[in-house]
Every structure is written in structure tokens, then in C-alpha cells.
ROVO-877720 format. One line per 4 residues: number of its first residue (from 1); their letters; for each residue x, y, z of N, C-alpha, C. Coordinates in pm, 1 decimal. Each point is the difference from the previous one (the first is absolute). Layout:
N
NUM) a) X Y Z X Y Z X Y Z  ...
END
This chain:
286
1) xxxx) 84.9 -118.8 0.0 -84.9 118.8 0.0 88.6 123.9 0.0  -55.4 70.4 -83.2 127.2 149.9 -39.7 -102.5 109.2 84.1  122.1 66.6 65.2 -35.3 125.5 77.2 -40.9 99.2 -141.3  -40.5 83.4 86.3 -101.7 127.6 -88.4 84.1 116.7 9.6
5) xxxx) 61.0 86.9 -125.9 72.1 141.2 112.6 -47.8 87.8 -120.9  -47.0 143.1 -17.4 -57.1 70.5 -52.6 115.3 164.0 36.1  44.1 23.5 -86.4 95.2 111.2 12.0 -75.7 143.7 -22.8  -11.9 74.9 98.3 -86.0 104.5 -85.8 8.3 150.5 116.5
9) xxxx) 136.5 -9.1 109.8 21.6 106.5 53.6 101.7 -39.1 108.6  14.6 132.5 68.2 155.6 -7.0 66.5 -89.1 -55.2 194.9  -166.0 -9.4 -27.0 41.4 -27.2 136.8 -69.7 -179.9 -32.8  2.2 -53.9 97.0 -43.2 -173.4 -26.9 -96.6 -50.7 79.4
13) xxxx) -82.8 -67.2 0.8 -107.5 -122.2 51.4 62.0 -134.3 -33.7  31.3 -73.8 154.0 -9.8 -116.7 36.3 -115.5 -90.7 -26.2  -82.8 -46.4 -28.7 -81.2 -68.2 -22.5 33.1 -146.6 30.0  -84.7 -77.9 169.4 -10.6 -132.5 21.9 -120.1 -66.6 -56.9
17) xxxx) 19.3 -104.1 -55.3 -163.5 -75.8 -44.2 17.4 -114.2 138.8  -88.0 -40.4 -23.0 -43.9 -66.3 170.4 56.7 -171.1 -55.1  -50.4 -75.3 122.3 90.1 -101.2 44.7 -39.5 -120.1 -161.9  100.2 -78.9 -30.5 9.4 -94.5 -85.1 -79.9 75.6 -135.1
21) xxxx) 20.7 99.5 -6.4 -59.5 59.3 -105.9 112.0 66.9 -76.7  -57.2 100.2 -151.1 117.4 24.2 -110.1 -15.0 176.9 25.4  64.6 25.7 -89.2 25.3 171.3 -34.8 -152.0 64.7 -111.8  -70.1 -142.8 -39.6 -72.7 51.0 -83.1 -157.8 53.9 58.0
25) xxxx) 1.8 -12.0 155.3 -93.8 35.5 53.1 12.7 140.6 82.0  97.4 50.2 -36.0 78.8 100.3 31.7 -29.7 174.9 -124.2  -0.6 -102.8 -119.2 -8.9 55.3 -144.4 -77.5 139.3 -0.5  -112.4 -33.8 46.2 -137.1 121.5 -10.4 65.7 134.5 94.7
29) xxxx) 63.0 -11.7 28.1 67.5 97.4 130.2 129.5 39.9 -54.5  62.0 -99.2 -14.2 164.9 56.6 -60.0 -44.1 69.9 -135.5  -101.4 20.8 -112.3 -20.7 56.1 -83.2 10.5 140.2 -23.1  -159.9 -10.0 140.4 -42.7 160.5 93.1 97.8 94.0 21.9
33) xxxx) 99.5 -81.0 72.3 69.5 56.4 104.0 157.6 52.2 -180.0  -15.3 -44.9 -36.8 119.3 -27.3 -123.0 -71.3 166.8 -79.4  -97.2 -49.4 -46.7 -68.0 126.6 -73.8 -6.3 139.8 72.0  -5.4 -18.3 129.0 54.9 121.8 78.7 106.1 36.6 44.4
37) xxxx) 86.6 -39.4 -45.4 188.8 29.9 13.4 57.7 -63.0 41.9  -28.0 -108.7 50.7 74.8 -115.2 153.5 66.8 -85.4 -96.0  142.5 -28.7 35.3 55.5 -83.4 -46.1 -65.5 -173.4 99.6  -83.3 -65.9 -40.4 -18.4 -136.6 70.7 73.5 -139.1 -65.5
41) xxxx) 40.3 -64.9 109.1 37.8 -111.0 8.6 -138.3 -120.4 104.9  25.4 -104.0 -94.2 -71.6 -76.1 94.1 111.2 -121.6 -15.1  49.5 -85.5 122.0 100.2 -105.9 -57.0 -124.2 -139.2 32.6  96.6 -96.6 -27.7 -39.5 -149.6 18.8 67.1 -44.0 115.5
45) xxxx) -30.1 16.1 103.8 71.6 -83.3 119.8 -9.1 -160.4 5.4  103.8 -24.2 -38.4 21.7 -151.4 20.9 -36.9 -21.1 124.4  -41.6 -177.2 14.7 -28.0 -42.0 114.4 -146.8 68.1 84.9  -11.3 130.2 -54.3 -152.4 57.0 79.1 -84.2 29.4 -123.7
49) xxxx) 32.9 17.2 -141.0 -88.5 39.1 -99.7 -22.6 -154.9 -30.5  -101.9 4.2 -125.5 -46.8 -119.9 -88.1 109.9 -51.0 -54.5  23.6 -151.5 -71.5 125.4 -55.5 -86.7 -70.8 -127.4 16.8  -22.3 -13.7 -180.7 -57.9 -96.5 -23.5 30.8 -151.7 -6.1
53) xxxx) -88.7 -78.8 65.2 101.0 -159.8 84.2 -13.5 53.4 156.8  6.7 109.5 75.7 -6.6 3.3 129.2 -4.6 -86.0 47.8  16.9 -48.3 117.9 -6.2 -54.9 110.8 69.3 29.2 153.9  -72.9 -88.9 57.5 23.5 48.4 155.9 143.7 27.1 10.3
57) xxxx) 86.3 -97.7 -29.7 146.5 11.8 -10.9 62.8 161.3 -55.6  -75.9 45.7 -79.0 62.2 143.6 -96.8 -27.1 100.3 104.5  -64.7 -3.0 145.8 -39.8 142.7 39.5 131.4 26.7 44.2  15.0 143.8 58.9 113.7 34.9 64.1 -32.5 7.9 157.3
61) xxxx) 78.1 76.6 61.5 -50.8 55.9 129.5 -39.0 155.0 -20.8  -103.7 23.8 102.3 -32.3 151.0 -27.9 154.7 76.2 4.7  52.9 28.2 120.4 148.3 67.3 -4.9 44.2 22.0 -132.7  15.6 -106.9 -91.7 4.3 -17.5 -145.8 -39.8 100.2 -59.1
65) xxxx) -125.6 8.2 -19.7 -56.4 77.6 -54.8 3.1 190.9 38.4  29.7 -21.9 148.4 27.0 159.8 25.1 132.1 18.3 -59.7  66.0 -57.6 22.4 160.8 30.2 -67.8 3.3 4.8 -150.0  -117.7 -88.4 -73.7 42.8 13.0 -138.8 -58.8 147.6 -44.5
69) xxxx) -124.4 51.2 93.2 -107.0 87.3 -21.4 129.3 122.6 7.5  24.5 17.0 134.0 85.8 69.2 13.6 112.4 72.7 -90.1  90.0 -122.9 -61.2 86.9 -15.7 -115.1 -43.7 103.4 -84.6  -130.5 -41.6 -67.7 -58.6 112.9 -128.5 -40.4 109.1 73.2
73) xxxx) -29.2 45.6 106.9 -6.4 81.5 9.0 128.3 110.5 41.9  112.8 -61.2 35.6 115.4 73.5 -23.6 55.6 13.1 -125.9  -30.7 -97.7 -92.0 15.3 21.9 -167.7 -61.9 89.0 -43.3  -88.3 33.4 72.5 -76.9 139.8 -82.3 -19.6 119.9 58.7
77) xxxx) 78.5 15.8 122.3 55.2 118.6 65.6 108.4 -12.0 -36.0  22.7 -15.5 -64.8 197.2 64.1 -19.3 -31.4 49.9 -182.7  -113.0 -11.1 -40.4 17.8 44.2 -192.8 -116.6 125.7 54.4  -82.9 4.5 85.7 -111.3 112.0 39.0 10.3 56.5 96.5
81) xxxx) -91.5 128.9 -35.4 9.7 54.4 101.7 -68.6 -11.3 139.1  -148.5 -69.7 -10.9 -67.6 -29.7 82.9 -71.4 -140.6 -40.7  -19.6 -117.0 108.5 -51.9 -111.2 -25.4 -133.2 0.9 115.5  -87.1 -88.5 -86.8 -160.0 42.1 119.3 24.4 -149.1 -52.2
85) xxxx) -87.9 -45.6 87.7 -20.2 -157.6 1.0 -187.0 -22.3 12.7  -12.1 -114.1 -65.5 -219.9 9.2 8.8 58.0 -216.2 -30.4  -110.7 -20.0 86.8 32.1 -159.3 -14.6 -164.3 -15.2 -1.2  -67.0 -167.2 -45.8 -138.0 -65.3 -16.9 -17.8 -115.9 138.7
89) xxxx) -81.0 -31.6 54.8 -19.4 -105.3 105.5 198.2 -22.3 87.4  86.3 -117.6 -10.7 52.4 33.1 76.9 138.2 46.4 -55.6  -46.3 66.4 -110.9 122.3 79.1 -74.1 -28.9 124.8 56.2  -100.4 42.9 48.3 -20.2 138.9 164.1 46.8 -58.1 66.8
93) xxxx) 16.8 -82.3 108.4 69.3 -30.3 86.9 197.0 20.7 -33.7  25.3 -70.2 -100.2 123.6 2.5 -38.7 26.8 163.1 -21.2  -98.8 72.6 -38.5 60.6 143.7 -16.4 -34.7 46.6 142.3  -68.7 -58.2 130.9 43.1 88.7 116.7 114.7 -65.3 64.5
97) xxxx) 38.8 -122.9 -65.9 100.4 -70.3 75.9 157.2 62.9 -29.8  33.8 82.9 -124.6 87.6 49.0 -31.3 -1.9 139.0 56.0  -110.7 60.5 -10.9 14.8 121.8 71.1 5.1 -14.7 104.1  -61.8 -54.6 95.6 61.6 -28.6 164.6 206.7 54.0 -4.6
101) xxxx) 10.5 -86.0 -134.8 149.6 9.3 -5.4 92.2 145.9 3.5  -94.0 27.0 -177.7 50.7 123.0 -55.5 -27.3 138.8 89.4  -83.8 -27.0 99.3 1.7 133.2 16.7 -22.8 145.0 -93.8  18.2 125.5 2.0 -12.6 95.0 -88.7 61.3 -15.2 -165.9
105) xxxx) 72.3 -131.7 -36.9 -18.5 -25.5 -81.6 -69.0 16.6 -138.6  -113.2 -86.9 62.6 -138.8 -14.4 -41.5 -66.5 119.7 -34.0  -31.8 51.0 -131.5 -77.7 88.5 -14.1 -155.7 20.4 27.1  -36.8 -154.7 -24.3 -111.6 19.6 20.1 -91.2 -142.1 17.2
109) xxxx) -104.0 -60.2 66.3 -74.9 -94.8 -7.8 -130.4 -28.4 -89.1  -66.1 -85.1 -85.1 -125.8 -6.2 -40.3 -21.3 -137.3 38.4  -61.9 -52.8 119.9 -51.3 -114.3 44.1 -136.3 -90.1 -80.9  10.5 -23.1 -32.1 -127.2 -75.3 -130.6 -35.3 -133.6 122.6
113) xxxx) -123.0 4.6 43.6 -56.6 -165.8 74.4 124.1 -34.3 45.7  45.7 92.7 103.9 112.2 -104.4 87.5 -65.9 -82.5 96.9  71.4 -127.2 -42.9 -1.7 -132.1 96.8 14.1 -46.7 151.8  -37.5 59.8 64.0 37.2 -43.4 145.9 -52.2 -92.4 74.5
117) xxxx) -200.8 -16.0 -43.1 -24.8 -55.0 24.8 -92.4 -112.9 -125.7  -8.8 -115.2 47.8 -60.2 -82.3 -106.9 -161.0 -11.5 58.9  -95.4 52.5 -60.9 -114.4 36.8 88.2 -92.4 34.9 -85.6  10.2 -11.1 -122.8 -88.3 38.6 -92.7 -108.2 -82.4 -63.1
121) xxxx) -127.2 23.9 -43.8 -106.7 -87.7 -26.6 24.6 -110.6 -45.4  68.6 -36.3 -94.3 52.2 -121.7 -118.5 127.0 -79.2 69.6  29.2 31.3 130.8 131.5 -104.0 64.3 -94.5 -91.4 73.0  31.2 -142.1 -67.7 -36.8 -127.5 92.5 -5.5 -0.1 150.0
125) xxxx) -104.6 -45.6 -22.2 -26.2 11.2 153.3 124.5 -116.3 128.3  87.2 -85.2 -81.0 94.7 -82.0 29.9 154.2 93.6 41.9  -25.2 136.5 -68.1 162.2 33.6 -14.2 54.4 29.6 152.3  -65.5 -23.1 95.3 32.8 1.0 162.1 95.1 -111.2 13.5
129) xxxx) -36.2 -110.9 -93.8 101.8 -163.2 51.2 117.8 51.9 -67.6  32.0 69.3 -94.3 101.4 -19.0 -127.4 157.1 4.6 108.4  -19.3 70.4 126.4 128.9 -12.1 46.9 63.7 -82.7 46.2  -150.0 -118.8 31.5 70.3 -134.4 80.3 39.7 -89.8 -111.1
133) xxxx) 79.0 20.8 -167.8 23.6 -35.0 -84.5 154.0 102.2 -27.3  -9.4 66.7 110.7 167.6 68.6 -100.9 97.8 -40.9 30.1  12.2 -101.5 109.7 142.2 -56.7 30.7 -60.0 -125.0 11.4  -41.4 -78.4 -103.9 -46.1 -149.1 9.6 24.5 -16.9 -164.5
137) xxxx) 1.8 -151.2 -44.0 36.3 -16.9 -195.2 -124.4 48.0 6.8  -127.2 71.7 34.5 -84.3 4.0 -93.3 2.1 139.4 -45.4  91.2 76.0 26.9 41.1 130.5 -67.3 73.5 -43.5 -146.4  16.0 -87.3 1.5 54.3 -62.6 -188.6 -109.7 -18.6 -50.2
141) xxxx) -106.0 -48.7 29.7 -108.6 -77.1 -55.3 -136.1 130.0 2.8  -5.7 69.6 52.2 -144.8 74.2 -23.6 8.7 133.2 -33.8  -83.8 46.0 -110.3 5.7 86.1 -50.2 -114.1 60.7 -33.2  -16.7 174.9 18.8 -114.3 45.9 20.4 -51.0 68.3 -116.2
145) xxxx) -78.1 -66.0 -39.0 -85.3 36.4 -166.8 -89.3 105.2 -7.5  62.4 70.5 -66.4 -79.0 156.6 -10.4 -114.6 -21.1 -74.0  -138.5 52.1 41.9 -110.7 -24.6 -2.2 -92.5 142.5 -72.9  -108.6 -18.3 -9.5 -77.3 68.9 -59.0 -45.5 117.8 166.7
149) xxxx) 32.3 139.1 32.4 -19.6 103.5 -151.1 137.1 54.8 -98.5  120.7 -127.4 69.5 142.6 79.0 -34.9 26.1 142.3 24.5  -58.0 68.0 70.9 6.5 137.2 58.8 -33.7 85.8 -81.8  -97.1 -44.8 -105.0 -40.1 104.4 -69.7 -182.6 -42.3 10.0
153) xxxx) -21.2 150.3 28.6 -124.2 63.0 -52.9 -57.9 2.3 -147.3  63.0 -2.7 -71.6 -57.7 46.2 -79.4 15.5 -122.6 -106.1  -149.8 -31.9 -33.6 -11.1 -155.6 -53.4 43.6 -51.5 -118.7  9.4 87.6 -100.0 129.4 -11.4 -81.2 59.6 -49.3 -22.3
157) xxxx) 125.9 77.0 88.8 111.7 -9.9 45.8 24.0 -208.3 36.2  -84.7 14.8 69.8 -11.1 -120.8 127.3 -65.5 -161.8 -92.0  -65.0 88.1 -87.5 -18.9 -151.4 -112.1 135.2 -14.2 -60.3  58.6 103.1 -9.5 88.3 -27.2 -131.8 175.6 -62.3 117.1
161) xxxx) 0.2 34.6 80.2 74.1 -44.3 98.0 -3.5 -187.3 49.2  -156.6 12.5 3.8 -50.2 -104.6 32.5 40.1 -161.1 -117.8  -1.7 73.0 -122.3 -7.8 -69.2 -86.5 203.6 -9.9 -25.1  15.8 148.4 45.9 211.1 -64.3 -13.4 23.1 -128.9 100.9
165) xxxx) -93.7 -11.8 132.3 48.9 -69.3 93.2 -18.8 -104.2 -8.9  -84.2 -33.4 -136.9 -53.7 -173.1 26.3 98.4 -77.1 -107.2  108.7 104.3 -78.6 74.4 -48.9 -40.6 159.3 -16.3 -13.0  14.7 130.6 87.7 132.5 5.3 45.7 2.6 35.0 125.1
169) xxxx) 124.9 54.7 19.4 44.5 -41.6 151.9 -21.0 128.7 53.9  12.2 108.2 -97.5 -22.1 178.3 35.4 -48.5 60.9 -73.6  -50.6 140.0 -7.9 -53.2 79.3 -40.9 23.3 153.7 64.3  -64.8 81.8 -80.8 70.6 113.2 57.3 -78.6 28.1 139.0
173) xxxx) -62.9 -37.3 27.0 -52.2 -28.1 169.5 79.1 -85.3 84.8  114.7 -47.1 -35.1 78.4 -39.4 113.6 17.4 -172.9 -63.5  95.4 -46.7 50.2 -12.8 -140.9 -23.4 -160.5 -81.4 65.0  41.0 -120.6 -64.5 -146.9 -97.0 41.4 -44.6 -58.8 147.2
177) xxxx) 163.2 -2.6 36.3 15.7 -12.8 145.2 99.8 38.7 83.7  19.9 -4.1 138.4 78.3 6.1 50.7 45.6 -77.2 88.1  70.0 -14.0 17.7 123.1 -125.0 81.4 -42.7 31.3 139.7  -3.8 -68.8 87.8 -17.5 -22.9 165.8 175.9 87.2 27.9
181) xxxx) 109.4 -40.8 -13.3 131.9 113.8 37.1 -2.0 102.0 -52.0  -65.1 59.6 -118.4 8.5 155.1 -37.7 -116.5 41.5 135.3  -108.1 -42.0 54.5 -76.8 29.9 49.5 -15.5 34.7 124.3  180.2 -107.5 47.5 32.6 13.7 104.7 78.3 121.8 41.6
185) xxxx) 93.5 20.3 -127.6 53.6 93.6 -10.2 6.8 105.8 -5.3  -151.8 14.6 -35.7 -61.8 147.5 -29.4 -81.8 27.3 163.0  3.2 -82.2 61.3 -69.6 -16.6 156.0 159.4 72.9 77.1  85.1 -50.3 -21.1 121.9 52.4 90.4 51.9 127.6 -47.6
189) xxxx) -33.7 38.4 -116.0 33.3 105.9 -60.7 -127.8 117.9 57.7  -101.1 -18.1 16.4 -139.2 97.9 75.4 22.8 -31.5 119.6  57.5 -93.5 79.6 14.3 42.3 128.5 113.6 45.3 50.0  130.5 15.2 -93.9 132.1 106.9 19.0 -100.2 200.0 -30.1
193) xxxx) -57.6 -23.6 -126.2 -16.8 132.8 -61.0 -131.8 79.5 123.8  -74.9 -79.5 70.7 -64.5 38.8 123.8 84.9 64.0 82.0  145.3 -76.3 49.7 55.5 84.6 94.5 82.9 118.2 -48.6  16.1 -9.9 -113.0 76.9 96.0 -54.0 -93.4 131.1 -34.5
197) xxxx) -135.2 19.8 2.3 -36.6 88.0 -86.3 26.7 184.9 79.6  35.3 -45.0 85.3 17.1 148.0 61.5 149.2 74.7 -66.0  54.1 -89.1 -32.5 153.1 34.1 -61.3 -0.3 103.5 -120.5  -140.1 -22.0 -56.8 -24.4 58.0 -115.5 -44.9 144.3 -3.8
201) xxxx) 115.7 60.7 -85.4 -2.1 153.9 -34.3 -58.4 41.9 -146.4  -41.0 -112.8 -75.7 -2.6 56.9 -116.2 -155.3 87.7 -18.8  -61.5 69.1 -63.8 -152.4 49.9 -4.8 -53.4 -164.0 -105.0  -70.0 11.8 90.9 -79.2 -158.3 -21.0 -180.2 14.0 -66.3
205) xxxx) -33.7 -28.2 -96.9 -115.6 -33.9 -74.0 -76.2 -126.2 10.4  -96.1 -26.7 76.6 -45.2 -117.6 -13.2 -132.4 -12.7 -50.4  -45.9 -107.8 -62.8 -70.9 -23.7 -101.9 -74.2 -96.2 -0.9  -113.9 -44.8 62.7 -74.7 -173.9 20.9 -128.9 62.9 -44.4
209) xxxx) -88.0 -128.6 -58.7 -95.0 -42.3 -6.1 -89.9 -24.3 140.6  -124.9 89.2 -31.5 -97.0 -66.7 128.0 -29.6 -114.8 -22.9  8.3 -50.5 -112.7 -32.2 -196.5 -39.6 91.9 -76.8 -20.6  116.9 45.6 69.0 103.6 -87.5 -87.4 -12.5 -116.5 66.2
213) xxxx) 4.8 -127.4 -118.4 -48.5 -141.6 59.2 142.1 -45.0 103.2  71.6 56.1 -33.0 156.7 -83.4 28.7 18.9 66.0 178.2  -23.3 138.3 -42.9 71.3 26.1 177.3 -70.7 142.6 -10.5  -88.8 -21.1 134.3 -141.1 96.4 7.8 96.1 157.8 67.3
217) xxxx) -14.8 147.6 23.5 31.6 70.9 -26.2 67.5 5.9 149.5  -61.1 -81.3 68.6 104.8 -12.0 146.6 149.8 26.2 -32.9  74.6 -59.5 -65.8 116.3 0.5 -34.9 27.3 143.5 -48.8  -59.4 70.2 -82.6 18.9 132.1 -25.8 4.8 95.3 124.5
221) xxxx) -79.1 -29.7 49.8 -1.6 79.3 158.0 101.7 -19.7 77.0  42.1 -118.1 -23.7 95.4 -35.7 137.7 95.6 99.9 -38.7  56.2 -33.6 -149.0 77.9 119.3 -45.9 22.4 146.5 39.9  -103.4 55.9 -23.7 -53.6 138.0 -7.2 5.9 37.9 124.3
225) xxxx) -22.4 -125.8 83.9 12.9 11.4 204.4 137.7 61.5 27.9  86.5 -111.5 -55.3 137.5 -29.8 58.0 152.8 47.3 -53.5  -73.5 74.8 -106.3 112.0 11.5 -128.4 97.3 125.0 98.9  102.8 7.7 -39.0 62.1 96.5 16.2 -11.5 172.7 -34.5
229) xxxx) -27.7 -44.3 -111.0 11.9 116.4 -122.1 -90.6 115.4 58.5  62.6 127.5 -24.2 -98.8 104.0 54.6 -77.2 24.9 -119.5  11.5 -44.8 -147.8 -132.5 20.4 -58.7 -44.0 -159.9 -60.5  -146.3 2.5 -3.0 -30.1 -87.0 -21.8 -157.0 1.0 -15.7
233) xxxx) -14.6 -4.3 -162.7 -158.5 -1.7 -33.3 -20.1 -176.4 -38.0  -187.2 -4.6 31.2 -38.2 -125.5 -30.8 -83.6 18.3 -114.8  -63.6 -62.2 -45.9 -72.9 -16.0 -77.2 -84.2 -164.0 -40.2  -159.8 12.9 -7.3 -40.5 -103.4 38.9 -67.4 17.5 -142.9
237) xxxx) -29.7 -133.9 -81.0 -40.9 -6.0 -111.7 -139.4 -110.4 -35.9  -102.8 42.3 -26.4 -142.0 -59.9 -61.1 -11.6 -127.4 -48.0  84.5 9.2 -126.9 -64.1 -39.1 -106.5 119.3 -132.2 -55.7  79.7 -38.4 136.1 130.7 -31.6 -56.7 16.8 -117.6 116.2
241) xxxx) 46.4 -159.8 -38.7 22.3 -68.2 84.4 138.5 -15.4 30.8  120.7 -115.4 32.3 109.6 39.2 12.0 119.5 7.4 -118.9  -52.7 2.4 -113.7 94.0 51.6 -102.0 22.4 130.1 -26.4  -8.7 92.5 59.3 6.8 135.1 -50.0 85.4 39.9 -114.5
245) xxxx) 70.0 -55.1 -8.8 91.5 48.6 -155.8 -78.9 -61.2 -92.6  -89.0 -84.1 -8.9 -52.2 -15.5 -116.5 -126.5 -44.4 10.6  -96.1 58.7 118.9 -151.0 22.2 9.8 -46.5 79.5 -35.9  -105.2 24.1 13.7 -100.0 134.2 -64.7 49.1 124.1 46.2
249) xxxx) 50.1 7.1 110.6 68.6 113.6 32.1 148.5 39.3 -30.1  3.3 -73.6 -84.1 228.6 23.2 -38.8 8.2 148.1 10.6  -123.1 37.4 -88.6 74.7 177.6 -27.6 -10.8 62.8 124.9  -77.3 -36.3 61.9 21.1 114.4 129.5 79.2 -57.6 95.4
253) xxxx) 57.4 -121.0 -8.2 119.1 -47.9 40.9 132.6 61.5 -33.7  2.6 40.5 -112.4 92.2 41.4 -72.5 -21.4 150.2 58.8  -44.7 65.3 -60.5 -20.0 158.0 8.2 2.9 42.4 128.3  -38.7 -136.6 119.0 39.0 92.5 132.5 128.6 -12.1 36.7
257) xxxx) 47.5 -84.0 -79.6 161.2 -31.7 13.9 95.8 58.7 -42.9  -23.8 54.9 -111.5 21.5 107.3 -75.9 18.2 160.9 78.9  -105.5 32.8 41.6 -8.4 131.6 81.4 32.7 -2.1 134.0  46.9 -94.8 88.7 -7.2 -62.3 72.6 204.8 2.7 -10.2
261) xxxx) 61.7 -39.4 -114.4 137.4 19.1 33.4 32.5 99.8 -125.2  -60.1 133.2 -16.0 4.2 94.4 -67.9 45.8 55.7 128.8  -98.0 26.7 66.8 14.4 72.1 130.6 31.6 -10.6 120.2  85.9 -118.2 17.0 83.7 -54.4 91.5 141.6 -21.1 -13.3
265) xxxx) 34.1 -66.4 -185.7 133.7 5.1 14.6 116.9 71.0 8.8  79.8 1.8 40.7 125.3 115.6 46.4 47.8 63.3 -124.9  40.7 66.4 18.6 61.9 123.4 -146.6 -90.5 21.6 -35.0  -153.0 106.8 46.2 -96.9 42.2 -36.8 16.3 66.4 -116.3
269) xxxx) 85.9 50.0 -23.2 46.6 92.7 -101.0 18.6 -44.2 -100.9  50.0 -149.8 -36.0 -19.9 -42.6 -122.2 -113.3 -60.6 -8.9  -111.3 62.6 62.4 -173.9 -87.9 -5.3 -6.7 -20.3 -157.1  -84.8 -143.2 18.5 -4.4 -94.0 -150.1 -117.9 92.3 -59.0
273) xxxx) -109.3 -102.2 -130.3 -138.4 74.8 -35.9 -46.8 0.8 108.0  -116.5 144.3 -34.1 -101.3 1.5 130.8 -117.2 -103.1 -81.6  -25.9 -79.7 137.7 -70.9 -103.7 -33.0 -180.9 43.3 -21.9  -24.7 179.5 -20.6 -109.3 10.4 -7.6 -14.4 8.4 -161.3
277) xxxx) 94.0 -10.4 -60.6 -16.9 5.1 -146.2 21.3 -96.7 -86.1  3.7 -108.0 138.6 24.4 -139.0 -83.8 -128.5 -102.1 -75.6  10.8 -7.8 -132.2 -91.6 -80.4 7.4 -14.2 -160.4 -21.2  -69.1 -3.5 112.7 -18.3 -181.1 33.7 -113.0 -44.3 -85.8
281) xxxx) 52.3 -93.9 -56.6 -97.4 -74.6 -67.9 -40.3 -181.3 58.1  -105.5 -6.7 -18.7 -10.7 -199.5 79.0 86.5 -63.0 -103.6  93.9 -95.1 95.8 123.7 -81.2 -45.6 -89.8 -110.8 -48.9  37.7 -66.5 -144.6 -62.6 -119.0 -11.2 129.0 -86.2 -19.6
285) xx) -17.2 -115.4 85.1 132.2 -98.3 35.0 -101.9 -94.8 -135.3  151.1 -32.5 -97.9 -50.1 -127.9 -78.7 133.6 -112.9 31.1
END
């Protein structure tokens, strides 16, 4: 799976796509954000993104993943002038887990359905046992099959998703499943980024669904509770389950993200387009 990088100004967006998933769910956003001056990168994290053949054996450890996260994001502070970071489910987590790090760094946050808690309408009512399976062989053997609404609203979308999943292994909604050790992993990784969140200086944007099936808006709050950051807007969305980069609401996903690190990131002075003259049009993913 090939990372995404879009060249198109001197300051940059980090972009995480969430757990066992690709850069192409990322797309509808790195466009936005591209067409308004942002140089974006989205990479492929081995071991925490999608790679087709997966298995339990291929995950990494979270640590892994902050260090590789990390990595690109010092690759792209040293060619720019300012780097903002925006991650999806627990590719938000991974972007508060680095800023805990970076400190003033960080130009800026856009939290999309961060993950903290698993609590949302469409999680099995079983996923309470899944831990008495993470240090036993049956963390090789079980794997959790992404199900119908795939975090999208909008029915579409969700047939046509529906219909990638019955024949391959992914789609741009995330792979088909996920492994019991990425799951674990992403569990030790939300309960480091809990204690850490006060560490965080960056101006923080957060962004959930009142329906999101995956992880109900508790998790946004806890955020918004505990965060460090002396600025920090939320934003709660209608019409949108937990895909936001590529639900009915992308554009105003986008556009608050947009204005959102217009007016937060450092070197005000080289401010990008003003995002009131931008025009958004509905993304059609083929």
C-alpha cells in the first residue's frame, strides 16, 4: 500500500488513517486540505496500516507505530515551515500520542471520531470478552469482521463498500477485518494517550459524530475534558456515522479543518487561501 503526499505549499498536514486501514480513506481530506495550500502527506505505516495477506503475526507494537508516526513527522518539519497533524478513529489517538511528545511543535490538531472508547451502536455485544483472548493462541485465530453500517451513513457509499467486502479483503472503508493483536494494541496505545493528554499544547479540533456506530461521543469529551491545549473547539456532526472523511459530511469535515489550521498555524503571516472563498464541491469516491 503506497502512502499519499500532495505538494502544494510551504506549510504541511500529517494525515493518520485509522487502525489496519490504507491512505485511501484519508483521500477526501488530503485533496481539501491540498487545494488550499497545505503541502499533505499521508504514509502507510507498516505493521499498523492494511498489507494485503495480513495476519496476526504482521501487527507491530503500538510504541511502533508512535515512533514510525513520529519519524514522518520530523521528515516534514525539517522541508516546512509548519506541520498540523488531523488523524481518523485510532489514527486520532496516534496524533494525540505524538503530540503528548512534540509539544509546541505541533501546529495544530483535527481529531476526526477519536477512539477511546469502543461503545458505539454496531460493536458486538461480545467485545467485553476480546481481552481474555490477548495473551492466549486465540489471539492468532480470531478475527473481527467489519460489518454492516461500515461507518457510513450514507447508503451508497455502504452498498458499494459492502459489495468490495464480500470480495476482497479491503476497501476504502478500512480492511475486512481486524486481527485480535492490532486490537490489542490499539487498547495499550488509548490507555498510554489517556494519561498523556494533559501534555498537550497544540490548539486541538475535535470532530465526532452524535451516531457514530464505532465510539459514541464520550470519547470526544473525554478529550475536550482533559486535553492540555488552551484552545480547543469541538464540533458534533448529524448526518455522519464514523467515517467522516468519506461520509456525507466530508466537506464540512474538511472545511472545518481547513479554517480551523488557517487560524491556528504558526507563521500567521504566511496564512494559506482564506477558506471563505473556497469552493467545496461533494467528493465522489469511484
Amino acid at each position: 500500500m503506497n502512502p499519499l503526499t500532495l505538494v502544494d505549499g510551504e506549510h504541511a498536514v500529517l494525515l493518520i488513517h485509522g487502525l489496519q486501514s490504507s491512505p485511501v480513506e484519508m483521500q477526501p481530506l488530503a485533496k481539501r486540505l491540498a487545494q488550499s495550500g497545505y503541502t499533505v502527506h499521508v504514509p502507510h505505516i507498516s505493521g499498523y496500516g492494511y498489507k494485503h495477506g495480513d495476519d496476526a503475526h504482521s501487527i507491530t507494537h503500538w510504541e511502533d507505530w508512535h515512533a514510525k508516526v513520529l519519524a514522518e513527522f520530523h521528515a516534514l518539519k525539517q522541508q516546512y515551515k509548519t506541520v498540523a497533524v488531523s488523524g481518523l478513529c485510532i489514527g486520532a489517538v496516534l496524533s494525540l500520542s505524538i503530540a503528548a511528545e512534540l509539544g509546541d511543535e505541533v501546529a495544530g490538531l483535527s481529531l476526526l471520531a477519536t477512539t477511546l472508547y469502543y461503545d458505539g451502536w454496531s460493536i458486538p455485544w461480545y467485545r467485553f470478552m476480546l481481552p481474555i483472548g490477548y495473551f492466549t493462541p486465540f489471539r492468532y485465530i480470531y478475527n473481527y469482521r467489519e460489518r454492516e453500517p461500515f461507518g457510513l451513513k450514507n447508503v451508497q457509499l455502504r452498498k458499494w463498500v459492502a459489495r468490495e467486502m464480500s470480495h476482497k479483503d479491503s476497501s476504502m472503508a478500512g480492511a475486512a477485518k481486524l486481527t485480535l493483536p492490532a486490537i490489542h494494541e490499539a487498547a495499550l496505545l488509548i490507555k498510554s494517550v489517556k494519561k498523556s493528554l494533559s501534555r498537550i499544547t497544540a490548539p486541538a479540533l475535535i470532530i465526532h459524530a452524535v451516531d457514530d456506530d464505532i465510539s459514541t461521543p464520550r470519547s470526544a469529551r473525554f478529550v475536550a475534558a482533559n486535553i492540555g491545549s488552551k484552545i480547543v473547539e469541538s464540533i458534533l456532526l448529524h448526518d455522519s456515522y464514523h467515517m467522516l472523511t468519506i461520509d456525507n459530511e466530508r466537506e464540512e469535515v474538511a472545511a472545518a479543518t481547513i479554517r480551523f489550521f488557517n487560524k491556528n498555524t504558526r507563521n500567521q503571516n504566511a496564512l494559506l487561501v482564506n477558506p471563505a472563498t473556497l469552493q467545496l464541491h461533494p467528493c465522489r469516491i469511484t
